[in-house]
N, C-alpha and C positions, 0 to 999 in steps of 0.2 A: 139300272143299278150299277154302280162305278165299282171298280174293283183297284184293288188295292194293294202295291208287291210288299211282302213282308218277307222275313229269313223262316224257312221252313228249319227242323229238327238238325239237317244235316250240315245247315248252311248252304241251301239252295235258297232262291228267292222261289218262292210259288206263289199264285194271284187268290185273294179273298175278296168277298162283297164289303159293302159297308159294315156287315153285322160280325165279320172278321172271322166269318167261315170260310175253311180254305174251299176253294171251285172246284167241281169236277176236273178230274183227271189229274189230281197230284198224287201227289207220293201220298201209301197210307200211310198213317202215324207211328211212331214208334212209342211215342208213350200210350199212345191208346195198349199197341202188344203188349208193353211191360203190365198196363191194368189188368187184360186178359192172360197174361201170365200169371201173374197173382191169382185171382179168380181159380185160375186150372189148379194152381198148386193147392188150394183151399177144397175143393169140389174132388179133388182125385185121392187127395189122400184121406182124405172123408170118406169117400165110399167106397174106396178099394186101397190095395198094400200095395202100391207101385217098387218096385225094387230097380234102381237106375246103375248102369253098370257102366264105365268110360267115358262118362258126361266131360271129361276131364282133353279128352282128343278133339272136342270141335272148337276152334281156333276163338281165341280168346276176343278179335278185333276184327274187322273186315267184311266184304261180304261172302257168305256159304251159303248152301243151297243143304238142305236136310230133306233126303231120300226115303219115303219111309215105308213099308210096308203094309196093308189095310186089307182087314180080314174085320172088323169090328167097328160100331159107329162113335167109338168114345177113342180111335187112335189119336183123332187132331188135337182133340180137348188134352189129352194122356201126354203127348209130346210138346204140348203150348206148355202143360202145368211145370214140367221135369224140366225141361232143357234151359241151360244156364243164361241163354241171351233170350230174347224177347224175339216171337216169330211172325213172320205175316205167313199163313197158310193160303193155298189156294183152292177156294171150295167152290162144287157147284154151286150154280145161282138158285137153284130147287131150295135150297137151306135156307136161303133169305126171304122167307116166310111170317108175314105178321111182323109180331116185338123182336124178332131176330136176326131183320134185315137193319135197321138203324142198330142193336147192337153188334152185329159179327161188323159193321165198318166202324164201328166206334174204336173198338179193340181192335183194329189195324189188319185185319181179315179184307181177303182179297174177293170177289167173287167174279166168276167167269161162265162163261155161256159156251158148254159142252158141243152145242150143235153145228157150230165154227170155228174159225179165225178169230175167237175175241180181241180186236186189235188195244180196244182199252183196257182190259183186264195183263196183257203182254205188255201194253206201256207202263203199266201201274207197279205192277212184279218187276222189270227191269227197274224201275226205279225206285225198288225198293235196294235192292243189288247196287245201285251203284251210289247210294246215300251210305252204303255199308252196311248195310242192315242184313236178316236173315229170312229166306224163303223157305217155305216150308210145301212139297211138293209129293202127292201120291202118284207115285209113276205107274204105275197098274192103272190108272185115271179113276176106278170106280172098287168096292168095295170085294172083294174076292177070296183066293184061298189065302194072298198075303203071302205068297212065296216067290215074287217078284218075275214070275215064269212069263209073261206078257207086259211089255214096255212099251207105252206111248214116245214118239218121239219130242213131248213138250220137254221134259227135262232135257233132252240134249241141248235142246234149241235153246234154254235159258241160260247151261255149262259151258258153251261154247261160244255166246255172243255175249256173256259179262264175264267170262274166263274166271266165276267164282268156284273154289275147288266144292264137290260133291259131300255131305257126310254119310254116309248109309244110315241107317235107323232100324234097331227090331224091334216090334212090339208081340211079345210071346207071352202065353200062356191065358187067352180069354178066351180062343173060339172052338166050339164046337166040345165044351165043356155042360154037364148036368149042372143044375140047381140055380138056373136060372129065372128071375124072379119076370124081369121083362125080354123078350127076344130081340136079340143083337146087343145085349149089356151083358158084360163077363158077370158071375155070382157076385153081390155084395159082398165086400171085403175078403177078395181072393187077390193072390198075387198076380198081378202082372207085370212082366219085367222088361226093362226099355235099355237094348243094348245100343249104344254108339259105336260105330266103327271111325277107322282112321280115313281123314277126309283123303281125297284123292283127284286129281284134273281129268277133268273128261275129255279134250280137247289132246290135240295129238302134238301140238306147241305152236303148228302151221299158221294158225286165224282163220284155215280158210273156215268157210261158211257155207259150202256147195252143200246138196242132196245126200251126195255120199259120205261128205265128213260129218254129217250127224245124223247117217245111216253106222258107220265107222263108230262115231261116237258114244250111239243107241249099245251097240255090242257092247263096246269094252264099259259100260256103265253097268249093260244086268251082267257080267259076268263077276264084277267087283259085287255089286250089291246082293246075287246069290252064293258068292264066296262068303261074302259078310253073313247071312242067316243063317247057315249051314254050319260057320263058328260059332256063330249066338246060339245057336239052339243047343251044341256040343257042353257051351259053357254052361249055359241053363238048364239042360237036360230037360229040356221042351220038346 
């Protein structure tokens, strides 16, 4: 099958077959995100009362990295549907299941393989960062109390080798609330509110890129990102 360069979204050339599907291992799509944007904003504010607070701090152009907190299994959906640009999230590959592995890459969703080095999934993500686009990242890696108290070092490694600033993210008011119809969905049409904090560099300005500058990194990242919920929750009274 011959493959074929054309101008990807960003104005990258990326290679497709003849059927003018882009090949393994490009950038995922950004307008697939904006579809799955839509989507999220349809589907969230449908079944619950999202309340969005500083959507207005995460930079208008460029690429950012959105930090978010996960306590619940509708956080990524919740923050695709609100947030003002278009996002590629990074999710296990366990999600891509059945009709929802060809749609979470349709929609510009990233999937990665928890049990290593996903080198493809890290090539896939940085280029989404450097097309300018927006990643969207659970640094706790896996679903928890969502108070950012245990950091994977994958977000440094992303803040620090595309030098995109950080945005915090809270998602408050769904866990571990009565009247829940299914387990791990906040009550139908209950508030849940999504603060943004002020983006921030995780990087120390150096470049470097050794063990300890994004061991270095790692820290000054949950101390912003627990500074940030600890205000969200004050503002929201969560």
């Amino acid at each position: 099958m011959r493959r074929h360069p054309r101008r990807g979204e960003a104005g990258r050339e990326v290679s497709t077959d003849s059927s003018g599907r882009a090949a393994a291992g490009t950038a995922p799509s950004e307008r697939g995100a904006e579809v799955g944007r839509r989507i999220g904003v349809g589907l969230m504010y449908g079944l619950w009362k999202p309340r969005v607070l500083g959507a207005w701090r995460m930079p208008a152009t460029g690429p950012a990295i959105l930090a978010v907190n996960h306590s619940h299994i509708i956080d990524g959906p919740m923050v695709m549907g609100v947030s003002p640009r278009p996002t590629h999230f990074l999710i296990k590959k366990e999600a891509f299941v059945g009709p929802l592995d060809p749609f979470l890459t349709a929609i510009g969703q990233v999937k990665v393989d928890r049990s290593g080095a996903d080198r493809g999934a890290i090539t896939r993500a940085l280029d989404v960062l450097r097309a300018g686009g927006v990643l969207g990242i659970f640094p706790e890696g896996t679903r928890g109390e969502g108070d950012f108290a245990s950091l994977r070092a994958g977000l440094a490694y992303f803040a620090v080798r595309s030098g995109a600033p950080v945005v915090p993210v809270a998602v408050l008011g769904s866990s571990k609330r009565p009247g829940r119809l299914i387990k791990g969905l906040p009550p139908l049409r209950s508030r849940v509110d999504v603060v943004f904090g002020d983006p921030f560099e995780a990087g120390d300005g150096s470049g470097r890129r050794t063990r300890k500058a994004l061991d270095e990194a790692t820290e000054r990242i949950q101390k912003q990102l627990s500074a940030h919920l600890e205000n969200a929750r004050r503002l929201t009274g969560r």
